[in-house]
N, C-alpha and C positions, 0 to 999 in steps of 0.2 A: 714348465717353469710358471709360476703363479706368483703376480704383483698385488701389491696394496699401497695403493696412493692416493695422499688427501691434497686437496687443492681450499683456496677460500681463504685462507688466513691473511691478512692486513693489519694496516693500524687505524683504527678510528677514537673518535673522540666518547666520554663517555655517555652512554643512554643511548651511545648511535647499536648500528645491529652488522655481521657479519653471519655467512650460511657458509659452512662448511662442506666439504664434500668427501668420499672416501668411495675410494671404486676398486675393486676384486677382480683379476682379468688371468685368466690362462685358463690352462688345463684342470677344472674344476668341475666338480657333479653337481654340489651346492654349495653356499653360503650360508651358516645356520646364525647363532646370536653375531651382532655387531654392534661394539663399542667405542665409547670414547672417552677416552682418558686425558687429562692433564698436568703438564709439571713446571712448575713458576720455578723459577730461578730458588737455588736452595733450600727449596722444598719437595717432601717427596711427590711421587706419581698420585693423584687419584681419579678413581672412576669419577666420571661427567653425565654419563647415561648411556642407556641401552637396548638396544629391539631385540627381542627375541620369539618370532611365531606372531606379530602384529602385537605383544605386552611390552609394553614402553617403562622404563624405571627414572628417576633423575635421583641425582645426590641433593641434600637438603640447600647447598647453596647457589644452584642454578634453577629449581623447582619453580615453575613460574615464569624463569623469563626463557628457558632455551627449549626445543622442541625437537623431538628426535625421529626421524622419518625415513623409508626405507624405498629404494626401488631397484626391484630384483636385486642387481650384486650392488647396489649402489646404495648405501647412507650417507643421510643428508643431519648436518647439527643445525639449527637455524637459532642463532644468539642473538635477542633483543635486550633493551635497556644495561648494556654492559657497562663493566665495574671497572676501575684501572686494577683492583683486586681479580678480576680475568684473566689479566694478562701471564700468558703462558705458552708452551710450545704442546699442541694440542694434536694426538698421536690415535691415529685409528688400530683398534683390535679384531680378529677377526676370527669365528671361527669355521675352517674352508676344511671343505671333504675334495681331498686332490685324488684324482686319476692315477692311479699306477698302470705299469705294464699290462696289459691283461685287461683282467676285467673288473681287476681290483680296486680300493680305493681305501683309503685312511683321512682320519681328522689331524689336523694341524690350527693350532694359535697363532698366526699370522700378523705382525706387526707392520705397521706403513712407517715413512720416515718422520711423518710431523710435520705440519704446520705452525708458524708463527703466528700468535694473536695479540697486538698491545693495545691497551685501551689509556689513552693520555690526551690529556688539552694542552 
């Protein structure tokens, strides 16, 4: 059985900072890219950023203030000078090479439940 769960999400006021967390746990060989997506209230999902092999990506609207960081199975989002335009339920992706029977193993796209992030005065 393999988990993925983010922690870190709050509300702060805007240009304050929140650091996200997202941790990969069971039966796994590796952890290869991990991402972070986001989805504001009736709007759709998009990527937030990415590590993949130490190459770090951002989408044009966080570039600058948010930072994507990784240790072992654990990525880190670290969110400064945030927007009330931030605010969203902020959802880790992952993608886990699980253990089978044997000696086997397979990739799998691995979804965490999401954290809440609201950014308001």
């Amino acid at each position: 059985h393999v988990q993925v769960a983010e922690s870190g999400g709050g509300s702060v006021q805007p240009g304050g900072s929140l650091r996200l967390a997202c941790g990969v746990s069971g039966n796994i060989f590796s952890v290869k890219d991990m991402n972070w997506h986001r989805q504001a209230p009736g709007k759709r999902r998009e990527v937030v950023a990415g590590i993949n092999r130490g190459q770090t990506k951002y989408s044009d609207y966080v570039k600058g203030r948010c930072t994507i960081t990784r240790d072992r199975n654990t990525v880190y989002l670290q969110m400064d000078r945030l927007k009330p335009e931030d605010k969203a339920i902020y959802s880790c992706e992952c993608n886990v090479e699980i253990l089978t029977d044997g000696l086997g193993s397979h990739d799998e796209r691995l979804w965490g439940q999401g954290t809440q992030v609201t950014v308001s005065s």
